[in-house]
VEXDREN-2710 file (C-alpha; in Angstrom, 1 decimal):
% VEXDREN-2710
k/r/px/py/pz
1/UNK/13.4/-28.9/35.6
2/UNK/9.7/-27.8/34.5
3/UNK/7.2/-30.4/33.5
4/UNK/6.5/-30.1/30.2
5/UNK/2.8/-30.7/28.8
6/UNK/2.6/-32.9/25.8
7/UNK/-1.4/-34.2/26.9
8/UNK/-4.4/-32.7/25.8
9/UNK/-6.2/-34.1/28.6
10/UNK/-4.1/-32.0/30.7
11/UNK/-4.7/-28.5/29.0
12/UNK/-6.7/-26.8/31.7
13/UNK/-9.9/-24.9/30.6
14/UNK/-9.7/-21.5/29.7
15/UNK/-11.5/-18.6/27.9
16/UNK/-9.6/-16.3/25.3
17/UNK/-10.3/-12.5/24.8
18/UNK/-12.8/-11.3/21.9
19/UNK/-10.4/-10.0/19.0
20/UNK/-13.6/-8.1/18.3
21/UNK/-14.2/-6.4/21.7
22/UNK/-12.5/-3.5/22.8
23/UNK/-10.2/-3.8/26.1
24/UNK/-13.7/-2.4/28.1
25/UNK/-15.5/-5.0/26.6
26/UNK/-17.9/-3.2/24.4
27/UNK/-18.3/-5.2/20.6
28/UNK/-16.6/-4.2/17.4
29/UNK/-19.4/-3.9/15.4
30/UNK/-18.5/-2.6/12.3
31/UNK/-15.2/-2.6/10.0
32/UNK/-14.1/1.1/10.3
33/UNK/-14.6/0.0/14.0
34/UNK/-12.2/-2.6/13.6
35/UNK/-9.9/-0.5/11.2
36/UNK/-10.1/2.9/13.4
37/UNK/-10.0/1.6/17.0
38/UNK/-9.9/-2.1/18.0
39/UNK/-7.0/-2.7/15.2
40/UNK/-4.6/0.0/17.1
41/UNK/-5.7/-1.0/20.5
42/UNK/-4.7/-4.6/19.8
43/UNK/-1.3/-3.5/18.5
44/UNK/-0.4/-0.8/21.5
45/UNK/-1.4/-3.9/23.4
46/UNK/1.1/-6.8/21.7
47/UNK/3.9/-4.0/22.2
48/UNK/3.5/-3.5/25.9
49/UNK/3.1/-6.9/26.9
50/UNK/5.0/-8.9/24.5
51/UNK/7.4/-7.3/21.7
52/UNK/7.8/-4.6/23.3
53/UNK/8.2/-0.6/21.7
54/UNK/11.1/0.6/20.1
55/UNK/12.2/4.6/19.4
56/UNK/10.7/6.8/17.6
57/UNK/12.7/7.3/14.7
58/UNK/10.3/9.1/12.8
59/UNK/10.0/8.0/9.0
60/UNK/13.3/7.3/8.4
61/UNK/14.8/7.3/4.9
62/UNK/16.3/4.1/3.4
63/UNK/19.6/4.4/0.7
64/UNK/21.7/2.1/-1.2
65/UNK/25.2/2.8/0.0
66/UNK/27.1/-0.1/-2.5
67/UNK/25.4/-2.5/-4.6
68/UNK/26.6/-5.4/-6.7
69/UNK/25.1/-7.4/-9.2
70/UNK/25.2/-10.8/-11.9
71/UNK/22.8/-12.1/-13.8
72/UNK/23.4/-15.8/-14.1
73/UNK/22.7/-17.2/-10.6
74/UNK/20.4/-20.3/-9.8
75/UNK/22.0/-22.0/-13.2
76/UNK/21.1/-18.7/-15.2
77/UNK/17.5/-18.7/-14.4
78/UNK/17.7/-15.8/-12.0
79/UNK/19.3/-12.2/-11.0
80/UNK/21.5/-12.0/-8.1
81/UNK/22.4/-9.0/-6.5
82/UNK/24.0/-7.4/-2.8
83/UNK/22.8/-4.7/-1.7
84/UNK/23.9/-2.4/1.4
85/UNK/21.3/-0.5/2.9
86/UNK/21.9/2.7/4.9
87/UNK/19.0/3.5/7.6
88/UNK/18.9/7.4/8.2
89/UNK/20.0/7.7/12.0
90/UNK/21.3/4.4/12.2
91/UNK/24.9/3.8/11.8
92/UNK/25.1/0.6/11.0
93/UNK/24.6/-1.1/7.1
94/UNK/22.2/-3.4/6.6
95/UNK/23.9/-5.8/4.0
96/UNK/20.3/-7.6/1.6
97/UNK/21.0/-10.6/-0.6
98/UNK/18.3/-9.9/-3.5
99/UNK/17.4/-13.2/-5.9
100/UNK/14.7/-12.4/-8.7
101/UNK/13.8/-14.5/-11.7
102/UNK/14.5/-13.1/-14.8
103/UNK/11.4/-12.0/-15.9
104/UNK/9.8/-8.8/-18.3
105/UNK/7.6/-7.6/-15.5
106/UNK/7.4/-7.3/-12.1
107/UNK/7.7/-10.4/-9.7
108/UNK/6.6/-11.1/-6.5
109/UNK/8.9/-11.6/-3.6
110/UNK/9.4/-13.0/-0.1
111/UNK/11.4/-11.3/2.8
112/UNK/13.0/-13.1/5.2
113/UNK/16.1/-13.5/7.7
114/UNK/18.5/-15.5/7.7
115/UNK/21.0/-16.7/11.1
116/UNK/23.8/-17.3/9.3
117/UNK/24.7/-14.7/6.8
118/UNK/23.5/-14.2/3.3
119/UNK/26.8/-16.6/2.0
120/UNK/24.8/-19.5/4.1
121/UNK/22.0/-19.0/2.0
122/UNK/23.3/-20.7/-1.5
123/UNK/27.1/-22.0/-2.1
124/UNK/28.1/-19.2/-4.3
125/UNK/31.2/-18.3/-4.1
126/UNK/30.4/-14.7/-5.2
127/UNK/28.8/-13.6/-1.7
128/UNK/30.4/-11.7/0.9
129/UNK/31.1/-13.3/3.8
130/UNK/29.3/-12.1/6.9
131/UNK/31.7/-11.3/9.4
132/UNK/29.7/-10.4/12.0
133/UNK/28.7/-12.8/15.1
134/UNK/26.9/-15.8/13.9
135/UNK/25.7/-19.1/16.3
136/UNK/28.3/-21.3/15.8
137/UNK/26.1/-24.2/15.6
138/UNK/27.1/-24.9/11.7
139/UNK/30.0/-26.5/10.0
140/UNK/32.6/-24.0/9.0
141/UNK/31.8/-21.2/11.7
142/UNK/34.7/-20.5/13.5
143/UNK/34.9/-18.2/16.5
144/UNK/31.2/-17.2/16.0
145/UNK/32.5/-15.9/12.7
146/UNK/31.7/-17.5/8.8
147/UNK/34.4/-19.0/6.9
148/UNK/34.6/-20.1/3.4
149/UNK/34.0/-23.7/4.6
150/UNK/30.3/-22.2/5.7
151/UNK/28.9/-21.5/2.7
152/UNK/25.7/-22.8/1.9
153/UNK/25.6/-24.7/5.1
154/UNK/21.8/-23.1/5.7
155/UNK/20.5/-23.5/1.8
156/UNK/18.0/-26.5/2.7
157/UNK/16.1/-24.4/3.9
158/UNK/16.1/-21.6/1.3
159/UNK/15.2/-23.6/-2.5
160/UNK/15.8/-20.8/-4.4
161/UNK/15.3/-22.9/-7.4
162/UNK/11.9/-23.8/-6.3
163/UNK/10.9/-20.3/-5.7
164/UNK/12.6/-19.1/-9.2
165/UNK/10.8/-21.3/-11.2
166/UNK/7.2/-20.6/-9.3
167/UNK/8.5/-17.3/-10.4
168/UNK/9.3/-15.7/-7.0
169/UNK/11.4/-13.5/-5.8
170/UNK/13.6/-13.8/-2.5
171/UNK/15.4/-11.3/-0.5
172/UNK/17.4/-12.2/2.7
173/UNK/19.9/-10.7/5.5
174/UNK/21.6/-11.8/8.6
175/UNK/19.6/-10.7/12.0
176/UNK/23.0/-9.8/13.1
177/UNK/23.4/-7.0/10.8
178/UNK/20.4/-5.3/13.2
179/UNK/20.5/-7.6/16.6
180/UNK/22.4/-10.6/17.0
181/UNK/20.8/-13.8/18.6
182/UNK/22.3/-13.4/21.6
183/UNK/21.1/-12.5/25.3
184/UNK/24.6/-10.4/26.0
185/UNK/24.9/-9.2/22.2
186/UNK/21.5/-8.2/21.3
187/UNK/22.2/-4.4/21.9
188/UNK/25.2/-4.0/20.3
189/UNK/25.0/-3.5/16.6
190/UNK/22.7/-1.2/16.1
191/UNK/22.4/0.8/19.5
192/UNK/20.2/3.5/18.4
193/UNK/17.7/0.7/18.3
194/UNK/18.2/0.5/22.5
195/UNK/19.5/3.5/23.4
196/UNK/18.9/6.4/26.0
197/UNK/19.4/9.9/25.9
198/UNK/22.8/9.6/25.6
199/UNK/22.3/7.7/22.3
200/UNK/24.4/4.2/24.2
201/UNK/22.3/1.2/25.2
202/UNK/20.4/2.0/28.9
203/UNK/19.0/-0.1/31.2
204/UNK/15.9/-1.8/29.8
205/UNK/12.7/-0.6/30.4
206/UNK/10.2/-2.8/30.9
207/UNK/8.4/-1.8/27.7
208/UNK/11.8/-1.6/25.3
209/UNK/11.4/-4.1/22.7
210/UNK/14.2/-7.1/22.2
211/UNK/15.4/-9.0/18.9
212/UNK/12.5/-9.7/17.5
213/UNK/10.8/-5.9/17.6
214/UNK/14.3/-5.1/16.3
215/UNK/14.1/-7.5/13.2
216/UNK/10.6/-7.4/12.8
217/UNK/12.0/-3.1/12.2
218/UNK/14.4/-4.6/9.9
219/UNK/12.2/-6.2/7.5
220/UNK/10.2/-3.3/7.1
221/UNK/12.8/-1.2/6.2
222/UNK/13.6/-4.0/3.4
223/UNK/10.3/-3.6/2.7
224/UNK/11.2/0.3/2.1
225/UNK/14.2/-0.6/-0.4
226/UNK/11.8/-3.0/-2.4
227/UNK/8.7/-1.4/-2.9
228/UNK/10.8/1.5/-4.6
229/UNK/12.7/-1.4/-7.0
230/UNK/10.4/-1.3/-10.4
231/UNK/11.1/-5.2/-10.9
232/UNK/9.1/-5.9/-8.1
233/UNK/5.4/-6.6/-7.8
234/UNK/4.9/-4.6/-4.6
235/UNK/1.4/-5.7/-4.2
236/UNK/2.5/-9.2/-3.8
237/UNK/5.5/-8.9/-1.1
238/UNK/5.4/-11.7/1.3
239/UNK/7.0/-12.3/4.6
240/UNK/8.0/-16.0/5.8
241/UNK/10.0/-16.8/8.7
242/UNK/10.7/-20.3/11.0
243/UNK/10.6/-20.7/14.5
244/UNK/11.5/-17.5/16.3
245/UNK/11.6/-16.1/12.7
246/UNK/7.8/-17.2/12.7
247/UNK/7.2/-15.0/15.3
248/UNK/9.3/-12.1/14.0
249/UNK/7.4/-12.8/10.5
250/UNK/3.8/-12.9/12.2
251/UNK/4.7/-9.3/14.2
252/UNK/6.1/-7.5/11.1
253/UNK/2.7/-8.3/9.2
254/UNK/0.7/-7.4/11.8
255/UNK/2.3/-4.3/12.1
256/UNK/3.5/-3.2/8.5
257/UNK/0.6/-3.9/6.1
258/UNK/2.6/-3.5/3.0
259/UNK/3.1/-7.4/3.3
260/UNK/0.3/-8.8/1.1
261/UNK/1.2/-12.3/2.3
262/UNK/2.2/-13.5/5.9
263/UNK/3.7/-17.3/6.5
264/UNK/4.7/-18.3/10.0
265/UNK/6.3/-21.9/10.2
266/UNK/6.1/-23.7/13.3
267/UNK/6.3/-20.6/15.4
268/UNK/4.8/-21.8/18.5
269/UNK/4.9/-19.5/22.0
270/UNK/4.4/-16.0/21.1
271/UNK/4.1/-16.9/17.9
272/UNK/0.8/-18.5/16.2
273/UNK/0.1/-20.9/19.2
274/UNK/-2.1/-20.1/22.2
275/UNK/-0.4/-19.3/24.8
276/UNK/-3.4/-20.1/27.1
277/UNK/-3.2/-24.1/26.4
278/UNK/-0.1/-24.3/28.3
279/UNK/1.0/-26.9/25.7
280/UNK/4.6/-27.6/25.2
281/UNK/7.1/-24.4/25.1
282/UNK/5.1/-21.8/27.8
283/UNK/5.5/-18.4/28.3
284/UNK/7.8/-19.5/31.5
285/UNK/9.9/-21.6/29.6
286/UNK/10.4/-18.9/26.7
287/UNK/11.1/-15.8/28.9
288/UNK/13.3/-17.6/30.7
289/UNK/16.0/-18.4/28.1
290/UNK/14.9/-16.1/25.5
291/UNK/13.9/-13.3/27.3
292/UNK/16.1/-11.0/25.1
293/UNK/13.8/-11.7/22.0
294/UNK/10.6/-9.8/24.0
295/UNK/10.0/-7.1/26.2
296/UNK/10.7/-7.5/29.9
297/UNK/6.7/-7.3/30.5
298/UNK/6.0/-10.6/29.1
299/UNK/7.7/-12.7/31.9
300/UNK/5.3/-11.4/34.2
301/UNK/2.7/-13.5/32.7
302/UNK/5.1/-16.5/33.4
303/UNK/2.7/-19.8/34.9
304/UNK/-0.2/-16.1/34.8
305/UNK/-1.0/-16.8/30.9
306/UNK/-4.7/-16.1/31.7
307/UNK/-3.9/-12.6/33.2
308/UNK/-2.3/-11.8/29.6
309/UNK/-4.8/-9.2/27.7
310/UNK/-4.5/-10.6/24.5
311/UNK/-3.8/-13.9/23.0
312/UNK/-1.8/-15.3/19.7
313/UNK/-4.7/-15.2/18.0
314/UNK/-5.3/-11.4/17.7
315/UNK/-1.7/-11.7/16.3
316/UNK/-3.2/-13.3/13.4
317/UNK/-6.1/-11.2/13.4
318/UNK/-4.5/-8.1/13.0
319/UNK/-3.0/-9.4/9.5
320/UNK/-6.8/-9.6/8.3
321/UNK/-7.7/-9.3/5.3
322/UNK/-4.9/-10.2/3.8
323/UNK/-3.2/-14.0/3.0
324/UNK/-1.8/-15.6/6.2
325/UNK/-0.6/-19.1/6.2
326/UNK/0.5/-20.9/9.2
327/UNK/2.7/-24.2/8.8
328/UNK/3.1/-26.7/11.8
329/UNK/5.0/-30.0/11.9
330/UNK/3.8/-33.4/13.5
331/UNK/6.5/-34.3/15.7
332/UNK/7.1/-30.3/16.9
333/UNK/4.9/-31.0/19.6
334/UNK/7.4/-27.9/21.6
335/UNK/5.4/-25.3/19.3
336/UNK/2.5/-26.9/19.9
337/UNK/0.8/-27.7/16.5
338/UNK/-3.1/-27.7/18.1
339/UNK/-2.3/-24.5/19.2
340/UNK/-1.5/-23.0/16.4
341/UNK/-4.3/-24.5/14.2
342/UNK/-6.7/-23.3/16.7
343/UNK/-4.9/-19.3/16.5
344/UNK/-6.2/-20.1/12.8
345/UNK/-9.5/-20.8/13.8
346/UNK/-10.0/-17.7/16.1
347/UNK/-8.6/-15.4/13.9
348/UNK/-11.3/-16.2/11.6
349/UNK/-14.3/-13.9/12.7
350/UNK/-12.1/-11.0/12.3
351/UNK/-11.9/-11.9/8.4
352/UNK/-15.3/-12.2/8.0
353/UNK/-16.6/-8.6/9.9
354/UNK/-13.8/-6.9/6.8
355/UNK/-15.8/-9.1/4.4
356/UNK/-14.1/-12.0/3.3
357/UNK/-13.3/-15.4/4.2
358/UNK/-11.1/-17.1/6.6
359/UNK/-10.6/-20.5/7.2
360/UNK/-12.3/-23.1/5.6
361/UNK/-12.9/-25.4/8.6
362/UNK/-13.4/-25.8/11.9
363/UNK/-11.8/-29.2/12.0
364/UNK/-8.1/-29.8/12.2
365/UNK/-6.8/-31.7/9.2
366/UNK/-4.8/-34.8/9.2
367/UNK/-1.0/-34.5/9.1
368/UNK/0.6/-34.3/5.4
369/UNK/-3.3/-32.3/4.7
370/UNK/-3.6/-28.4/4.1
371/UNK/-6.5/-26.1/4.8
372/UNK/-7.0/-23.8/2.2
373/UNK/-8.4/-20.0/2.4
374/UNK/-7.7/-16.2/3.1
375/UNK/-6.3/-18.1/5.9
376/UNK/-4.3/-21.2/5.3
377/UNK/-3.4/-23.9/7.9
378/UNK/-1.1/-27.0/6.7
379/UNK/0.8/-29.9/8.9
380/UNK/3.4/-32.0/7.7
381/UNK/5.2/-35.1/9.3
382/UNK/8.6/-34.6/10.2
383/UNK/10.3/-32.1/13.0
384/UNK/11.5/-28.7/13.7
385/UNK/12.7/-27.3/10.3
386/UNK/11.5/-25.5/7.0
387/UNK/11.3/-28.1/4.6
388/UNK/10.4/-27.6/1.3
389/UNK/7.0/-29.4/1.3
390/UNK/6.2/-25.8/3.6
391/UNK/7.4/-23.3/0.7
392/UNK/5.7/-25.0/-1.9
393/UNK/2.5/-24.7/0.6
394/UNK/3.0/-21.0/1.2
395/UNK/4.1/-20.1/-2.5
396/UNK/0.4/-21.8/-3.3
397/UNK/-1.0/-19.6/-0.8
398/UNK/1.1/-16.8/-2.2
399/UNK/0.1/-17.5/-5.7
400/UNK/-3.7/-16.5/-5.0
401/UNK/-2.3/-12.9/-4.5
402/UNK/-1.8/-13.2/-8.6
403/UNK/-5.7/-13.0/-9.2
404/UNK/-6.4/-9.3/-10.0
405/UNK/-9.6/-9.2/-8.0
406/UNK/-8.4/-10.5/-4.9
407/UNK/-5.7/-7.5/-5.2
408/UNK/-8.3/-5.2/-6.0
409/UNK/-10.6/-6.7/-3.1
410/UNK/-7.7/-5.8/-0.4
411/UNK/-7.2/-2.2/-1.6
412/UNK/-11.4/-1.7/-1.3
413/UNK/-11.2/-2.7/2.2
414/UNK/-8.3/-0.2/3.3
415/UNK/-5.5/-2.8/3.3
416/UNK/-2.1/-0.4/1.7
417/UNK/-0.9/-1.9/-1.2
END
């Protein structure tokens, strides 16, 4: 078994690369630099080496195949609805849970996945039942497979009360409907998304994205169905995710800037932590159990981080200038809380060459404090999870989005609303 680093005296020096120097090393010196050039250089680089590239599927059009809908969920404060989303070229549905306060104008709303189908979510009885392969690590999941006894059995960490009545939105759908969480499964919903020339999944190639390419794809083609839905706020369309969902939350921003807002909890490796510290879960230990969620590149960086061309913190970057918020837990010392508060940190000068602010400090604050800013930073006692302590953080950071200028100041500096 690995040692497993839990001392800061024992991180080893190291130096990370310059988010605003090109690969040859030259500087980024202006903002259509950054815009033009050293923001698609960094994201052709994340691909190759981490996430991986998926097929070209050109701009594929998104449908609604069946859709169902009651307006007294969440005690009658809210609008319920399932909808099943066709992707042109893909066969396979794509089955959204959409939850939106009743309201006379346009909310905002967050996107994010869910592992155990959209009934898991909230315990009512009106939601299909997933029946497609689910971790069977939750009561009433039988066979990999939901049962009525299942639902609800995930809703602590979805408080769809608490986001109604902050006025959000919240749309949702099981990461098996596009790649289940699974090293021998992860291929075989949607296929297209892995396929060869003969259109069945190949042999990997090195630079073939995994899951969370695959969902990250997923969410933006949510993304698609929303921003055409007149009830929404499409200028103020978030994207949240936890653990592994961090990380598939943090390379969907980065990539589709359509999300105004980007909040990644406790995502440690390949997610907002530094891979370079070496602190807790490594890029060893990940790609050796998950090495499904990545591209096959990334494990040869294994116990090599320093040979790696980019680090997590040009992850964050490339979500500049818009609202990022990263959440960490005290006792997750696996994702490596430091780590992730320092990705902040080093993000920061790539907000301020676009124009606005970062972070507010330097300093990492004390657990159960948040740093506020363009970029947010809070750290809560407890463990593992998404509590919600962290929504009502990143609905706070969510909520600056509402002031007009700050909307208007993202459009001036090129960022698609």
């Amino acid at each position: 078994m690995r040692d497993i680093n839990y001392d800061e005296a024992a991180v080893p020096d190291f130096r990370l690369p310059d988010p605003l120097r090109f690969a040859d090393g030259s500087p980024v010196a202006t903002a259509e630099d950054w815009w033009q050039l050293r923001r698609p250089e960094l994201l052709d680089l994340f691909a190759a080496t981490v996430y991986g590239r998926g097929p070209d599927l050109g701009r594929a059009e998104v449908s609604v195949q069946d859709h169902r809908s009651w307006g007294d969920a969440v005690g009658g404060t809210a609008i319920q609805e399932e909808i099943r989303l066709r992707v042109e070229g893909v066969a396979t549905p794509i089955d959204v849970l959409l939850v939106l306060p009743r309201r006379d104008q346009p909310v905002p709303v967050w996107c994010s996945l869910n592992f155990y189908g959209n009934a898991s979510v909230t315990s009512d009885p009106r939601i299909r039942l997933h029946q497609r392969w689910t971790p069977g690590n939750r009561p009433g999941i039988e066979g990999n497979r939901l049962t009525e006894a299942a639902r609800g059995c995930d809703a602590q960490r979805w408080p769809l009360p608490l986001l109604i009545e902050r006025g959000y939105g919240f749309a949702t759908f099981h990461t098996s409907d596009v790649s289940p969480d699974s090293p021998q499964l992860f291929r075989t919903v949607m296929p297209e998304l892995f396929s060869g020339v003969d259109g069945l999944p190949c042999a990997r190639d090195p630079h073939q994205w995994g899951s969370i390419g695959a969902w990250a794809w997923g969410l933006s083609r949510l993304l698609d169905h929303l921003v055409t839905d007149p009830r929404v706020d499409v200028a103020r369309i978030g994207v949240v995710g936890h653990s592994r969902l961090g990380k598939t939350a943090l390379w969907a921003g980065a990539q589709d800037q359509r999300f105004s807002v980007v909040a990644s909890n406790e995502s440690g490796c390949a997610g907002a932590a530094l891979s370079r510290r070496r602190f807790g879960q490594t890029v060893a230990d990940i790609t050796a159990k998950f090495g499904y969620w990545f591209c096959e590149n990334l494990a040869r960086y294994a116990d090599r981080e320093d040979a790696l061309p980019i680090d997590q913190h040009e992850l964050l970057a490339l979500i500049a200038p818009r609202l990022l918020h990263v959440g960490s837990a005290a006792e997750d010392l696996w994702a490596d809380p430091r780590g992730e508060f320092l990705s902040a940190v080093h993000a920061d000068p790539v907000y301020r060459l676009l124009g606005v602010d970062g972070i507010a400090t330097n300093e990492m604050p004390e657990v159960g404090q948040t740093v506020t800013g363009r970029i947010g930073y809070h750290i809560r006692p407890g463990v593992h999870e998404l509590t919600d302590s962290d929504w009502s953080r990143y609905l706070d950071t969510s909520d600056v989005a509402a002031n007009v200028a700050t909307s208007q100041r993202l459009v001036e500096l090129g960022t698609p609303r």
